[in-house]
Every structure is written in structure tokens, then in C-alpha cells.
N, C-alpha and C positions, 0 to 999 in steps of 0.2 A: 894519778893512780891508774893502772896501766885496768884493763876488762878483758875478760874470757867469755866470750860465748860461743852459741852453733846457731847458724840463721839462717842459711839458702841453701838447698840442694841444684844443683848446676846442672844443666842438659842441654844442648844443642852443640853447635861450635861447627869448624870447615876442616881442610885437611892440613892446615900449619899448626904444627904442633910445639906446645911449649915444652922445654926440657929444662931440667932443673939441676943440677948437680948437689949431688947429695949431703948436708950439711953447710951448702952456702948460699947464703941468702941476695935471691934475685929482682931488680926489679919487675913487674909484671902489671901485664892490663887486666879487663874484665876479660878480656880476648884471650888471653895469654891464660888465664885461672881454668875458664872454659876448657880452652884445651888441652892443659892439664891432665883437668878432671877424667875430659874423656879418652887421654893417651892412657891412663892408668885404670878407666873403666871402674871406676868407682868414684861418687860424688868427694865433693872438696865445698865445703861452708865458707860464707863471707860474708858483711853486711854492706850495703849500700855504700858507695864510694862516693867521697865529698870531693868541692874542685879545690878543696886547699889539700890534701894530702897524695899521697902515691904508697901504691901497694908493693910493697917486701914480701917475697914468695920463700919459704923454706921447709924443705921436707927431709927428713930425719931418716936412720938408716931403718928407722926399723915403721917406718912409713905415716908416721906421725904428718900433718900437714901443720903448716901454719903462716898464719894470710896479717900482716903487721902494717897499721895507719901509720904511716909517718908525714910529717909534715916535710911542704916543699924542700926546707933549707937541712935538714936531718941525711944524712947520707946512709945510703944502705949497707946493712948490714952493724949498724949504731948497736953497740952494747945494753944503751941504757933501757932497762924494764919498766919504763915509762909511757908506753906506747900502746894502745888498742892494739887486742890479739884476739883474731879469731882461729880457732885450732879444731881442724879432722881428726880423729883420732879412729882410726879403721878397727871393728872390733866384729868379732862373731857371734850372731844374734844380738845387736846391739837395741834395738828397739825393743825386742823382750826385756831386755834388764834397764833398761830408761822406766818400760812401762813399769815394774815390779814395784810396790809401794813401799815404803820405806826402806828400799836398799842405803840411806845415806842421809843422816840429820843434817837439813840446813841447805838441800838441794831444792830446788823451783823447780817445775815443769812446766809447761805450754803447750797445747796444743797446735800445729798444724798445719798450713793445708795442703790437701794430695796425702793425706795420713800421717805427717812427718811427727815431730813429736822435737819441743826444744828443753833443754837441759841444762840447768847451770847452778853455783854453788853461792849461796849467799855472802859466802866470807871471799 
């Protein structure tokens, strides 16, 4: 069963920038996420990266992120919904409506740290 969540907010990186082409899914490092993040200047979520998989980088036209675990032998861009996804979804005032209590039965929150705030759907 494939997981959604939001976990790190990204900040530092050098002046090599990763580029994405929009709708196609790229392999990427933590290096590669990084600067991403900061080519587009707004954070990009991910969770901890294990030594059996590799990261699939894809960003949507309407600027959706999404950061996909696939195992070694899985080639990118693999159809199947079987796979840990972690997904940016860039939204205005987005932390206001995270924090709002009950906007959505069946949603968890987490606190934190550096103020951040985690979000996810039980189903």
C-alpha cells in the first residue's frame, strides 16, 4: 500500500540546480531535491531516504510536487501506485487552514519543529 505524507521542509543547497521537466518523472538525489526546492523558492517535503531505494522526482503543471521511494530494481517513472509518495502541494496560507480544527474528518496533525505543522489523512 503505497503512503502520503509531508515531512521536511528543505533549506540550504550550492548553485547546481536541478530541473525537472514538467510531468516527467526524474531520478533525483537529496542534492538534486535540495536544489529544487530552492530553484523554485519554496520548500519541497520528503522523508528520510533508505540505502535500498532511489528517489523519483515529479512535478506537475500546476506545481504539485512529488518525491516517490522506489526500490533499486523499479525503473523510473513505474506506473504502478504501489510506492511511498511523498507530495508538496503549494497552497496560499496553507498553514492557516492545516491549523483550522476540523476542516476534514479523519485528518491527523503533528506538530513541528521550527513551527512547521504535519498533515495527513487517515484513510
Amino acid at each position: 500500500m503505497a503512503a502520503t505524507a509531508v515531512v521536511v521542509w528543505l533549506a540550504g543547497g550550492d548553485d547546481n540546480r536541478q530541473t525537472a521537466e514538467v510531468g516527467v518523472p526524474t531520478e533525483a538525489s537529496v542534492e538534486d531535491l535540495r536544489d529544487f526546492a530552492i530553484e523554485r523558492g519554496n520548500p519541497v517535503f520528503w522523508g528520510a531516504r533508505t540505502n535500498w531505494t532511489k528517489l523519483e522526482l515529479t512535478e506537475t503543471s500546476r506545481g504539485h510536487v512529488f518525491v516517490r521511494y522506489l526500490p533499486e530494481s523499479t525503473p523510473i517513472g513505474d506506473d504502478k501506485p504501489q510506492f511511498t509518495t511523498v507530495a508538496t502541494y503549494p497552497q496560499p496560507n496553507a498553514l492557516s487552514r492545516v491549523r483550522r480544527p476540523g476542516t476534514r474528518q479523519g485528518v491527523v496533525t503533528r506538530k513541528l519543529g521550527g513551527g512547521g505543522l504535519a498533515a495527513w489523512s487517515r484513510s
